[in-house]
Each structure stands twice: as structure tokens, then as C-alpha cells.
N, C-alpha and C positions, 0 to 999 in steps of 0.2 A: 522429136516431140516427147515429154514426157510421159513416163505413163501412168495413166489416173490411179490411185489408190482404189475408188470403186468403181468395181465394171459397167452397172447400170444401178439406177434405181427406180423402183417397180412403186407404182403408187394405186392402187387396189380401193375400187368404188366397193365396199363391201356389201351395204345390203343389195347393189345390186347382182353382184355374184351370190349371194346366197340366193336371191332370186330367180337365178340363173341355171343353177349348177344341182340336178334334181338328187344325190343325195343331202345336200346340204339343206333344200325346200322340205324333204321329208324329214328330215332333223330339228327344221324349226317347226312345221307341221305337230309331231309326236313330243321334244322334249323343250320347244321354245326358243326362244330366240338367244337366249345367251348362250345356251348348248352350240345352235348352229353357229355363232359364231366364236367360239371358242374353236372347234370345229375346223372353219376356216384359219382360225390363225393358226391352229398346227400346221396345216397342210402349206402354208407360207412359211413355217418355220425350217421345213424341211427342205423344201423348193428353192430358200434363200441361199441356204447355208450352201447345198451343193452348187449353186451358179455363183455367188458370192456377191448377189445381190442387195442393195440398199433396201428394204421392203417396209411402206406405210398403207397400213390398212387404213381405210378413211369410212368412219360410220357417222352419217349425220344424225345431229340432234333436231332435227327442225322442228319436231313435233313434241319435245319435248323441252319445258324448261331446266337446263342446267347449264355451267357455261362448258368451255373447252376444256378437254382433260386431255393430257399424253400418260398413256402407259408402253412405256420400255419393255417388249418381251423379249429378246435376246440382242446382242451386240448389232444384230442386223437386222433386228424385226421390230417395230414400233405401232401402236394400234393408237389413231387419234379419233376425238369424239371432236366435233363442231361445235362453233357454239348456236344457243338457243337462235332459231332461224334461218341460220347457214345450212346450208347441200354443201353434200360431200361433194357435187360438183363445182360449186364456186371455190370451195377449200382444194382441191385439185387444181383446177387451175389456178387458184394464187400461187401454189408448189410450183407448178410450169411454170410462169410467167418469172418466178426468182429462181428457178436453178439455171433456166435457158445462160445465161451466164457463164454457170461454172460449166457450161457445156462447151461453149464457144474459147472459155481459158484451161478447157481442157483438164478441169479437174473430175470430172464426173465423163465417164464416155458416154452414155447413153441414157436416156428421159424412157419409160413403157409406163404408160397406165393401159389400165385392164379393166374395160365398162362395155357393156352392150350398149350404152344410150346413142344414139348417132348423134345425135348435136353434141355433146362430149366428143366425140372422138375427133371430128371438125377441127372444133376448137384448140385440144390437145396437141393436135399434128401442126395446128398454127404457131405454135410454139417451140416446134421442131421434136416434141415426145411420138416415140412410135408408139400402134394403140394393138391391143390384145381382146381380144372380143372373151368373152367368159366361157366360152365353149373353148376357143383356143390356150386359153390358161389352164381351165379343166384337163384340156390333154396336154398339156404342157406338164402340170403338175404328174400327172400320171405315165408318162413320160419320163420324166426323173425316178417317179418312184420305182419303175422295172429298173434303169441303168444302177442305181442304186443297190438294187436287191442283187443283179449280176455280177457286180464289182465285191459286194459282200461276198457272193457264191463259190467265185474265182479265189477268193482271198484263206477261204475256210481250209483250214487247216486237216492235213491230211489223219485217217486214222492211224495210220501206219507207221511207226519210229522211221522208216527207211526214205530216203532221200528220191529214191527212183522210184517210189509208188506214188509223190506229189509231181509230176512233171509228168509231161502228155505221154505219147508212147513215139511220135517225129524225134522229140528230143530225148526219149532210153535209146532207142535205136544208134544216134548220133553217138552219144557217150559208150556205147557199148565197140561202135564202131571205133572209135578211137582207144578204147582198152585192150583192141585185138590190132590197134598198130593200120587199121585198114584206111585211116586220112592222115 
């Protein structure tokens, strides 16, 4: 079989993760609602790029008149508005309902949206999308972000010009060991 170009992609009920996810609530709380979600799309920015997932933020317009807008935030992050009327839920599942496809021909491996609402999640799973509750993305996200901060840590460069002051002290040992001839 071959193998998909994208690993999954994630498609993200936004307002209702900022609803969700209490510093994101006290960011829309204190500095509004664009903040919080601004907010959020970093935190999927980051999330994406190290899983190397497909990621659509979905914020509906329903109470607001204007039509559908897509903004492009990086090669793998996309934030779409609905249009006037539409839920992020109904624009969610028309997503499911056309990827289910490239799932089954194997271009896409995996469908995840990420909503608290249970009738969403239902529906999505009908479609064969696995579903993320916002608490489980929340630590998903934060989650990545330790592995992330470790793999920088591991990676940081030694102070010391000397080649055996960056290496554990199992592996000076080993190389000391074989300088005196003893493996």
C-alpha cells in the first residue's frame, strides 16, 4: 500500500475549544475573542508541524453576517470561517463526509476532529474520523510541547569546545575504554 503523503488531518471546532480549554476562556474573557483565537491557532501551529498534520480550524459565522473566508496560516495549518448561517458543525462534517474517500484510497491515513459536543462526535465517527474531546487535545497539545522542549534540550549545544564534555559519561567511559586498548 502506499504511503499517504499526510499522516492525518485534524479539523478543530474552534469556538468550541476556546470554550473548552480554560486558558484560552480567560484570554477571550480579558483580551476578546480574536486574541483567544489567535491564541489557539498558534498552539495548532505548533502541534501540527511536529505530528505533521493536515490542521483546519473551523470558527462559524452563524451569528454573524459575512460569507466564508479561508485564511492559509502555514503549509499545514488553515483557519476557515463559515458562511453566514452555517456551524462549524455542519462545515465539519461536509469535510468528513468528502475526505472519507481519500481515506478509503488511501491518500490521507487518518480523519481526527477535536469538539466536546457529543452529537458531533457521533456523527464524525460515522464517517470513520476518530474524535478528540478538547481536554484530550489540550493535553495532546501540551504534550508535544514538553517532547518538543526535550528534543531542543538534548540537542543544545555543549559549552565546552571538547567533544567528551557533550556525550553522557556511559559513552566517555566506553571511548576511554577503548583508548587504553581494554575492548
Amino acid at each position: 500500500m502506499p504511503r499517504s503523503s499526510v499522516p492525518a488531518v485534524l479539523l478543530v471546532d474552534g469556538y468550541n475549544i476556546i470554550g473548552a480549554w480554560p486558558c484560552l476562556k480567560k484570554t477571550r474573557d480579558s483580551a476578546g475573542l480574536e486574541a483567544s483565537r489567535w491564541e489557539l491557532v498558534e498552539a495548532m501551529i505548533g502541534y501540527s508541524a511536529f505530528h505533521g498534520y493536515e490542521t483546519q480550524i473551523v470558527f462559524d459565522a452563524q451569528y454573524h453576517n459575512a460569507s466564508s473566508n479561508k485564511e492559509v496560516i502555514t503549509e499545514l495549518v488553515s483557519v476557515h470561517y463559515t458562511d453566514f448561517g452555517q456551524t462549524a458543525d455542519t462545515y465539519i462534517e461536509k469535510i468528513c463526509a468528502s475526505l472519507r474517500s481519500q481515506i478509503t484510497a488511501s491518500r490521507i491515513s487518518r480523519m481526527i476532529v477535536a469538539t466536546s459536543d457529543r452529537a458531533q462526535q457521533l456523527v464524525v465517527q460515522g464517517y470513520g474520523a476518530e474524535w478528540l474531546s478538547a481536554q484530550q487535545l489540550c493535553s495532546a497539545v501540551e504534550t508535544t510541547v514538553c517532547r518538543v522542549r526535550q528534543k531542543y534540550q538534548t540537542r543544545k549545544k555543549s559549552n565546552s569546545r571538547f567533544l567528551a564534555s557533550a556525550i553522557d559519561d556511559k559513552a566517555r567511559q566506553k571511548l576511554a575504554a577503548l583508548r587504553m586498548g581494554l575492548q
